[in-house]
Every structure is written in structure tokens, then in C-alpha cells.
N, C-alpha and C positions, 0 to 999 in steps of 0.2 A: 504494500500500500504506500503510495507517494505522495508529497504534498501536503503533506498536512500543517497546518499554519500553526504557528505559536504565539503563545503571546506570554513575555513573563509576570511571573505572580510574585506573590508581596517574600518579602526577605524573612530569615527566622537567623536569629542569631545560638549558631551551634555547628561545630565541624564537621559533624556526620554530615550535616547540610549542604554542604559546599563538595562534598566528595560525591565522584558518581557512581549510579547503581552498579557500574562493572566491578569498582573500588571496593564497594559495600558487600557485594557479594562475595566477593574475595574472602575479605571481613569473617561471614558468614562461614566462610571453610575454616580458617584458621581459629574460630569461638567451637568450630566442630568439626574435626576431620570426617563424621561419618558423612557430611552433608554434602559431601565433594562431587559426587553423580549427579544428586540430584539439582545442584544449584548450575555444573556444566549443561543440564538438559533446560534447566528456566534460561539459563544465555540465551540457548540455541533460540530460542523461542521469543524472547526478549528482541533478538536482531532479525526477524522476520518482516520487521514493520519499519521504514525508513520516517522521518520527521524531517520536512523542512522548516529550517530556521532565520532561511532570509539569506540575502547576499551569497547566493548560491550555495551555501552550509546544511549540507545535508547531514543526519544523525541517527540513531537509532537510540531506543530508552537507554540503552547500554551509557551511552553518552552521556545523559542527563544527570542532573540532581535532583535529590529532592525537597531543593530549594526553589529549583525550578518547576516542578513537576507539580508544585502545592496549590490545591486549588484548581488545578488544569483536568475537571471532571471530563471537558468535551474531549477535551485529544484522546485522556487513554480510555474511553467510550469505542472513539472510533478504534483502536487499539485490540481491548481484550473482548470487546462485541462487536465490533463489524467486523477489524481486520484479517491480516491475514494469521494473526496466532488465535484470534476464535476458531479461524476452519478450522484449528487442528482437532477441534472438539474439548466438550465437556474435561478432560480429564487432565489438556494441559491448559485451558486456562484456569482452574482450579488451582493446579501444583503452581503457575505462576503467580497469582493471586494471595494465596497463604505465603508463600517467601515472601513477597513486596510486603506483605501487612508487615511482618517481623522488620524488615527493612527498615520500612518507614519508621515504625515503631523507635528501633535503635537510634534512629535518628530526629527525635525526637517526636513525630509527629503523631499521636497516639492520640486513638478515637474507640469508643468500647465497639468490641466485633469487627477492626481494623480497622486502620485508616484506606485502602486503597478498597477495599471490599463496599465498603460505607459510600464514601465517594461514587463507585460507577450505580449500587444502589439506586443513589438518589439521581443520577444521570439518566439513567437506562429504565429506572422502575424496578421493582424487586423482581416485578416475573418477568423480564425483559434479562434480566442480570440471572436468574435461577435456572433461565432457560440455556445461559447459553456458561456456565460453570456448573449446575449442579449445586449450590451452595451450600441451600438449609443441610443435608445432611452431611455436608463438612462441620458445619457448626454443629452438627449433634451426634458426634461420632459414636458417646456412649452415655446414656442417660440411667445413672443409678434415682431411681425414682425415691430412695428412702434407704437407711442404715438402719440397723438392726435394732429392735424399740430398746434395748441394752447398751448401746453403745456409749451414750454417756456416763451410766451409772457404773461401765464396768471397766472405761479408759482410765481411770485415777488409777487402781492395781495394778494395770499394766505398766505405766507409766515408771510409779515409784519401785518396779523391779528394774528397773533399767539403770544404768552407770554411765557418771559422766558425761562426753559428746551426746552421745545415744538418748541419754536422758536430756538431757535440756535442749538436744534436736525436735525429738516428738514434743517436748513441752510447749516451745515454739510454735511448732505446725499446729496441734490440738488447740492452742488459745490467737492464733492467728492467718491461721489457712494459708500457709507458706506452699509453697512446693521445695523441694529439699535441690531444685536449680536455684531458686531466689534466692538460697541462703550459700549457695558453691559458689568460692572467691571473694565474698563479703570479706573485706580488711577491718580489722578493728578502728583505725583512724576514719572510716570514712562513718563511725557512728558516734552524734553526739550523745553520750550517756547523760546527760543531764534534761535537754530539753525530748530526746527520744525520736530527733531527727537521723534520716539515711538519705545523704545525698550521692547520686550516680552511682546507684545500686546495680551492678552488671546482673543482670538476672538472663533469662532464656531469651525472654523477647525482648534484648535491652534494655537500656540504663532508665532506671527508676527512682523517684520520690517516696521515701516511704516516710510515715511518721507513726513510731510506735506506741501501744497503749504500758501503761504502766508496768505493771505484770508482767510482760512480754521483758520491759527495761530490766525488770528485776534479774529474771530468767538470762540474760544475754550477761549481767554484769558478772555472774556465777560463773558463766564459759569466757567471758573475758579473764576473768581470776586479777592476779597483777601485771599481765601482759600490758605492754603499752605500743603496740604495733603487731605485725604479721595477718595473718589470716583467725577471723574468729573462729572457723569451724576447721578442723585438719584433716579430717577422713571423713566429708561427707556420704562417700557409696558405703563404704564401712558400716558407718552408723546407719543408715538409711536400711542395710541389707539387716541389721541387730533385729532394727524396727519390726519392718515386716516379718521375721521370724517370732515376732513375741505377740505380733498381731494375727494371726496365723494361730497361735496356741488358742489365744483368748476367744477369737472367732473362729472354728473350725468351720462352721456352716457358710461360712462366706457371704458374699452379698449379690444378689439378682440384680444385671446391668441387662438391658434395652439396646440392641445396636441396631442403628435404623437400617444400613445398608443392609445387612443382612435377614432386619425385620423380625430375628428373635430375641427371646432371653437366653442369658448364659450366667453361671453362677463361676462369678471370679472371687480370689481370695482379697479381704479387705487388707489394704498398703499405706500408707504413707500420707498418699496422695488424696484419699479420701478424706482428711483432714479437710481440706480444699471446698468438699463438699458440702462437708457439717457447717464449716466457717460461713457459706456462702448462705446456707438457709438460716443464719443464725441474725445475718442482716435483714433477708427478706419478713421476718417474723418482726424486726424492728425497723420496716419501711425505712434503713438506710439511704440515703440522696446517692447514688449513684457516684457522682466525684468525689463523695466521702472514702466511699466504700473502697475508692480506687487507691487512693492515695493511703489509707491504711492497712490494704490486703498486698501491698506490693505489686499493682497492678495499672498504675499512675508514672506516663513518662517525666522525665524531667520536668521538660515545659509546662504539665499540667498542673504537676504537685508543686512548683514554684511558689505558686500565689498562697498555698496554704502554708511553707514552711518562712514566708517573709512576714504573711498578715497574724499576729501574735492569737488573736483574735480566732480565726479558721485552724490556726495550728491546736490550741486545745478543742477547740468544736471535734479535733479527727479523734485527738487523745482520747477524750473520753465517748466517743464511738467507740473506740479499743476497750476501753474500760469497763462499758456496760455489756459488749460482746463476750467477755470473761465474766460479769456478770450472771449472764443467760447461763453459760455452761455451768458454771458451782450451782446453778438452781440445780440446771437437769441432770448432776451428778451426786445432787441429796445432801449439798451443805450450806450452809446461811451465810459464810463469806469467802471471798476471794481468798483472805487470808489461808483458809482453813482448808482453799482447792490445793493452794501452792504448799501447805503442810503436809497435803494426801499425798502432792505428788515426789515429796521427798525434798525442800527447801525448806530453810529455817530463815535465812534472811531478806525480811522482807521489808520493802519499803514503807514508811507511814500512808502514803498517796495509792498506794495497792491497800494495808490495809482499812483506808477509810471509803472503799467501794461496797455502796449499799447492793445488797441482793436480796430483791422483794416478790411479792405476788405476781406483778403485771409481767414481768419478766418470763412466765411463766403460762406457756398458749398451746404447747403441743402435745394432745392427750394421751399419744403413746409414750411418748417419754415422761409424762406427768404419774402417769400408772406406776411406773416402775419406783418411784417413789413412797414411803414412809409414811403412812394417812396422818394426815394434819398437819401433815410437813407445810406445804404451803401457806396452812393458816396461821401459823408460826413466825413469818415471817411478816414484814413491813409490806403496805401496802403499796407504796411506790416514793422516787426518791431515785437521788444519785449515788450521798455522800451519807455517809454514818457520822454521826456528832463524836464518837471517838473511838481512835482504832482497834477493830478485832483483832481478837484473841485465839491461837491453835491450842487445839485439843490435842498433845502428843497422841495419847493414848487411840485416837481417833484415827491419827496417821497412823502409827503401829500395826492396824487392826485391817485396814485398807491393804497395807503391804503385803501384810499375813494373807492375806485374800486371794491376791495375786500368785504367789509364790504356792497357795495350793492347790489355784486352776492348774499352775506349770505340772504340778507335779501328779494331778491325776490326768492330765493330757498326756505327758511322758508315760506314766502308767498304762494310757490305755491302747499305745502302737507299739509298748514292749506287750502287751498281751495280744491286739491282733499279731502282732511278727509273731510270736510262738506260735499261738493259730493254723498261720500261715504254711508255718514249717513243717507241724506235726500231719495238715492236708498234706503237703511236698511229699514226706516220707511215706504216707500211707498209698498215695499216688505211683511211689516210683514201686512200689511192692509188686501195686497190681499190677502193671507194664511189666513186671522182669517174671511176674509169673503167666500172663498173656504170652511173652518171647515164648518162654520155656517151651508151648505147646502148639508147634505152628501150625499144623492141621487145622487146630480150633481155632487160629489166630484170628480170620475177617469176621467171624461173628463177635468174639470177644472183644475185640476192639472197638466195633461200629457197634456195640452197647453199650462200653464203655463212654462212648463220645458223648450218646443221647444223654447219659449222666454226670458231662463235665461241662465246662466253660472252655476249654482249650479244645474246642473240635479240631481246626485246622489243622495245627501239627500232631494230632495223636489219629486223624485220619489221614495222611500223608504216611504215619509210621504204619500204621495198619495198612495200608495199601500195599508197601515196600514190605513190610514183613509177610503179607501173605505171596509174594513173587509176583505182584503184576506191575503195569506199566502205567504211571497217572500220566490219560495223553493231553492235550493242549483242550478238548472237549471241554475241561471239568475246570479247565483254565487255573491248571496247575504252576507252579514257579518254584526257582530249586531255593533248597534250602536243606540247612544242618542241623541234626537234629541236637546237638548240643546249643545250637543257635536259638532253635524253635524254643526249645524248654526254657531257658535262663530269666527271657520277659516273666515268667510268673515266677521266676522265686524255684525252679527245680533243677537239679545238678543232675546230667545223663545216669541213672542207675546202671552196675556196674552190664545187666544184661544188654543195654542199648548202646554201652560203649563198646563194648564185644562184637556188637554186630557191624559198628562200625567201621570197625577195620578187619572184616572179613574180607577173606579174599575175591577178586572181583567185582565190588562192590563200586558201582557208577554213581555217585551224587546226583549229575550234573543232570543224565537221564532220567532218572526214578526207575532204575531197572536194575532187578536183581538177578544174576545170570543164570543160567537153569545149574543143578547140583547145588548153590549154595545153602537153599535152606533143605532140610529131608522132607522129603514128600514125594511121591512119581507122578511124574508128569501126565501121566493117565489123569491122577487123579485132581489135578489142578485143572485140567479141562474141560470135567464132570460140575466142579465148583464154579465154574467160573460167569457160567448164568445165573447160578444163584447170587451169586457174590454181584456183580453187574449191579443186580437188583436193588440188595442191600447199599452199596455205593452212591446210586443213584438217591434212596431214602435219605441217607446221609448227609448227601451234597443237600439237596433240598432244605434238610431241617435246620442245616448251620449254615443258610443264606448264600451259598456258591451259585 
């Protein structure tokens, strides 16, 4: 596509600004080497479409900035819907689409649901725009509808089993819906520990404003320790991998996700990440302003979260958004103060301004998580309010009891996959009996075995060994494939018993075929011939009932 006019748009003062998308994508590799394919395929895709600029200056986006680019809804219109990278279809203007938002993003220009997606939106129309990316179901890849009606009342346990990094990571994400990239490469100098500002927070999607709630200040000064520089977290995958193993015990039923593309449910284990989620309904239950929410969840570029970290005014308005979001959770986790959440979860040092966070009734709206609560719990409590007239008090004994809690979910979880694995084993052994006394009798082998099958879960390879042990051929009919029968066993947990490793290296023996050559097993061949219609039969039964 040629010709397309430009016209510049208004200045933003920031380097990303002034460098162009080829620059920025660059960028993009080196913040991620795995990103390397796919940012070379958005170029490709990128330089499809030619820009003229006037005085003979021709360009491609590649060219541009996103200084230039700001605001210029009509050109990349014509661009990722008319041009020539729409033909290529739904699926690359999509993939180029989601990298520009991050792009943009990095470079300041940050709009909720992207800046470059937002923009041709309001150009093109949403179903003009839906038509021709696919959109809505990029934005909703996976939609967990709801957490477990437990989940608050049973994260504090978790939590205060955890050490160290591990512990004050989750702490973090659980009272402010972090993702554990928003917290990877945070430097300590770039957090003011006093006012609970983060300025040019390198997160996933670029550099952020954050402004932290109290609580959270507290939590970070604990992993700060006496350090006066370096990085505040040092093994974020470490920790992050701790996590989801301890969430994993406490949750073993995992949690029901929604994927649109594919249009079912599937039950994934609860991680890390879901923190994200709790946090995010924890706003919508307290109708948070959207630019709040941003600039407090680490989700506010630079440029946005400016205005709140210069106007003193907006900078506590975010605080105690923070404040009353740690609020909501010590409700839904069955305690009457913040103080008394951060003693559950294993801090003693807390600040006055954490402990003078009231936690009352109104705070208090979601009735599955209300259930799981202590009757009267709620009427116990202040009926609404910010601040407590003077600071609460920790119940050690209260923490103690939480811990205890946790540490004996761990321990009848661990109890209860050393009792399946014995299970498991003592099936194994009883299993491989019955196969080395099936070998022993090969006459009787195809019956017993294709009985065997109708009374196991492992059809496939113990009808593959019955096949081969009775001396026939599995042909391409039955849509056979080679395999080892030491191979076949191992997926569930059984060691070849010693009669099936015996047959394995009997002489003559073809793998690759499924063909056992006449003489090796005893039997005469008369009478293999006489079976062999019955057997047919049987086989066929077989295949059938175990889905071949």
C-alpha cells in the first residue's frame, strides 16, 4: 500500500518516544530472548505497508516512532485494516497488534486494553476492528470465573509456611495482585520506602508508576532488610516455583478456567498468578476509578501515574485504595485487622499507618466467601470507616494456630501421595504376576490376555503384548505402531517383570515388525491356524472396547 499521507502529532517527552518501532523491537528481544521469532515475523509484517512522508520520503512503521505515530488513528487504520498486513489475515494482524500495545506501552503511551488496539477500535469500530484481528478472544484468553469459596480463608496458612523471598513474594502478590514479572528486576533504589512510590518500574509491559498501599510498604521493607541498593527480589523463578508448589498442596482441586478459543472448561492448578485475579475483583466489589486501580496494581505507564505521584493529594487517594484492598482480604480471611493479617502471615513488624487500617462490615459483599466465615464474625466488626482511632493489636497465639494449620494441610497432603504411590505399586506388583503367569502359558495366552485388558486401564500395550505373545502379526489394519514393551509399561508406574524381559530378548525377536518368528514360542503351527479365527474375533472385540 502506497501513499499514505502523514501528518505529525503532538510530542511526548520520553526516549522510548523518539526511538523507532525497528529500535523498540529490538528492545523487545533483548527484555526476552524467547520473543526473537516472533517479533522477526511482526517486522516482516510491519514492512508490508510503505508511508509516504512528503518530499519524496518514503517509510515503513518500521521507520517511525511512537512519537510520531501518537494519535495517527487514520494511517494505521488504513495499515492493520485495509492494508496490505490485514490481507494476511486475522492471525497476523493480531500477533502484530498485541506486540505494538506492549511497544507502545514501554514507551510510555498506555491506554487500559492497549494503546494501539484502543486507537484502530475507535477508528474502524469494534466490529470493523474484531473483524478483521479477531480481538475479543485475544483479550479473553482465559477467564477463571471465580476461586475457590476457600481461598481467602485458607491463603494466610499457606503463606506463613513459606520463608523468606518466597514469603514476602506471595505476600506481595496476595495483598496486591502483582504478577511475579512486575516484581523481576525491581532495584531497591528505585522504591521510595517512605512515601511508597515506584518510579520506572520495568515490568512485562514496560516501565510503570506504581504507588504502594501501606502493608505492601511494610512487606517490601522486611525483603529490603538493611540492603541499600541491588535488586529487591534475587530468585524471582525460585521463589515463584516455592509458591506454586505450596499452592498446589493447599489447592489440590485446582481451579475451573473458561478458554474461549477453544470454548471449554479445563481445571488448571491455582499459581501465583491468580493472585492477579482475587486482587482484580477485590477492586470491582469497591467500584475502584479505573486510573486508581492502575497506578496501584502496577498497571499505570509512566506518563499516567505521573500526575498521581507529583499531586500529594491523588498520591494518598491510590495509598489508601491499597489500604482498604488489604482491608477487604483480612475480612475475607476471618480477622478484624490488617495488623492481625500480616501476624497470620508470619510479620511482626508493622507499621502504625498499616496498623490503624479499619476492617468493617461494608467491606464485606461476597457471600461465598462470607460463608466460610465464623457466625457473627461480621457483626463484630465496625460498620464502616477507614482508620481505627488506635493501633491494633496481634494475637500471637492466633498467628501460631494459622501456621499450625498450614503445616498440617502439608502434611496430610504428603501423607496422602505416599499412600496413593504405595497403592500404586502394590497394583504394579500384582499386575506384573499376572502377565509372567499369562507368558508362562502360551496356548492360553490370547484369551488371557484380551481378559485381562477388558479388566485394566493399560489396554494398549498389554494388547500389543498379547498379540506378540500369542505369535501373530499387528498389521497397519488395527493401526498399530512399534513400541517396547519396557517403554509401554514405565508411563504407569511398572518395571518389565522378569517373564517379559525374557521374552524380550529371545531369539529372533522383531520389535520393529510385531512379529514373532514361527519356533519361538511352543505351540504347532497346526494349531495356531485352528486359533486364529477365533483369536481374529477376540482382537477385533478388543480393539473396539479400548477405542482403536
Amino acid at each position: 500500500m502506497a501513499n499514505i499521507k502523514f501528518t505529525p502529532g503532538a510530542s511526548a517527552i520520553e526516549d522510548r518516544m523518539n526511538m523507532s518501532l525497528n529500535e523498540l523491537l529490538d528492545l523487545e528481544v533483548i527484555k526476552n530472548p524467547n520473543n526473537k521469532t516472533e517479533v522477526a515475523a511482526v517486522k516482516k509484517l510491519l514492512a508490508l505497508d510503505t508511508i509516504d512522508l512528503g518530499n519524496g520520503k518514503i517509510v515503513t512503521l518500521l521507520d517511525m516512532t511512537p512519537m510520531e505515530l501518537k494519535g495517527q488513528g487514520n494511517l494505521l487504520k488504513d495499515i492493520f485494516v485495509e492494508g496490505n498486513l490485514a490481507a494476511k489475515g486475522k492471525p497476523s494482524v493480531l500477533k502484530s497488534v498485541v506486540r505494538l500495545n506492549a511497544v507502545f506501552e514501554g514507551a510510555g503511551l498506555s491506554q487500559h486494553g492497549g494503546y494501539l488496539s484502543t486507537l484502530l477500535e475507535k477508528e474502524a469500530g469494534k466490529e470493523g476492528f474484531e473483524k478483521v484481528s479477531g480481538w475479543s478472544k485475544k483479550r479473553a484468553r482465559k477467564i477463571i470465573e471465580e476461586l475457590p469459596d476457600n481461598f481467602y480463608k485458607k491463603m494466610p496458612s499457606v503463606i506463613a509456611n513459606l520463608d523468606g523471598e518466597a514469603k514476602n513474594l506471595a505476600s506481595v502478590m496476595f495483598l496486591g495482585g502483582f504478577r511475579p514479572s512486575d516484581l523481576d528486576g525491581l532495584a531497591i533504589d528505585q522504591i521510595n520506602f517512605t512515601s511508597g512510590v515506584i518510579n520506572a518500574a520495568q515490568t512485562k509491559s514496560g516501565k510503570k508508576t506504581i504507588i504502594l498501599s501501606d502493608p505492601i510498604l511494610d512487606i517490601l521493607r522486611v525483603q529490603k532488610g538493611n540492603r541499600t541498593s541491588g535488586p529487591l527480589f534475587n530468585d524471582i523463578k525460585g521463589s515463584t516455583k516455592t509458591i506454586n508448589a505450596n499452592l498446589k498442596i493447599a489447592f489440590p482441586e485446582g481451579v475451573q478456567v473458561y478458554k474461549p478459543n477453544s470454548e471449554k472448561y479445563v481445571t488448571e492448578n491455582i499459581t501465583s498468578y491468580n493472585f492477579r485475579n482475587a486482587n482484580e475483583s477485590m477492586h470491582v466489589e469497591l467500584s475502584t476509578p479505573d486510573s486508581e486501580r492502575r497506578v496501584a496494581t502496577g498497571r499505570a505507564g509512566t506518563d499516567e501515574g505521573a500526575g498521581y505521584v507529583t499531586n500529594r493529594t491523588n498520591r494518598i487517594k491510590v495509598t489508601q485504595t491499597g489500604n482498604t484492598v488489604a482491608a477487604k482480604v483480612a475480612a475475607y480471611t476471618g480477622v478484624n485487622s490488617v495488623s492481625q493479617l500480616l501476624g497470620n502471615l508470619g510479620y511482626n513488624d508493622i507499621s502504625e499507618k498499616t496498623a490503624r487500617i479499619a476492617v468493617t462490615q461494608d467491606l464485606l459483599k461476597d457471600p461465598e466467601y462470607l460463608a466460610q466465615l465464623a457466625k457473627g464474625f461480621k457483626e463484630s466488626l465496625p460498620e464502616t470507616g477507614f482508620e481505627l482511632s488506635a493501633p491494633a493489636t496481634v494475637d500471637l497465639n492466633q498467628s501460631d494456630s494459622v501456621k499450625a494449620k498450614g503445616q498440617a494441610d502439608a502434611d496430610e497432603y504428603v501423607a496422602t501421595k505416599e499412600l496413593s504411590a504405595a497403592e500404586k505399586r502394590a497394583a504394579a506388583q500384582k499386575l506384573n504376576k499376572e502377565v509372567d503367569a499369562i507368558l508362562k502359558e502360551p496356548k492360553k495366552l490370547s484369551k488371557k490376555l484380551l481378559d485381562l485388558i477388558k479388566n485394566t486401564k493399560i489396554g494398549k500395550p498389554l494388547l500389543a503384548v498379547g498379540l506378540i505373545g500369542a505369535g501373530s502379526e499387528i498389521s497397519d489394519a488395527y493401526g498399530a505402531t512399534p513400541f517396547d514393551l519396557p517403554d509401554a509399561l514405565s508411563p504407569i508406574g511398572l518395571e518389565p517383570s522378569p517373564v517379559a524381559s525374557e521374552m524380550f530378548e529371545m531369539k529372533e525377536y522383531d520389535p520393529q515388525g510385531f512379529q514373532i518368528q514361527s519356533g519361538v514360542l511352543r505351540g504347532e503351527q497346526q494349531q495356531k491356524e485352528r486359533e486364529n479365527v477365533e483369536q481374529e474375533a477376540r482382537v477385533t472385540e478388543a480393539m473396539n472396547e479400548l477405542g482403536f
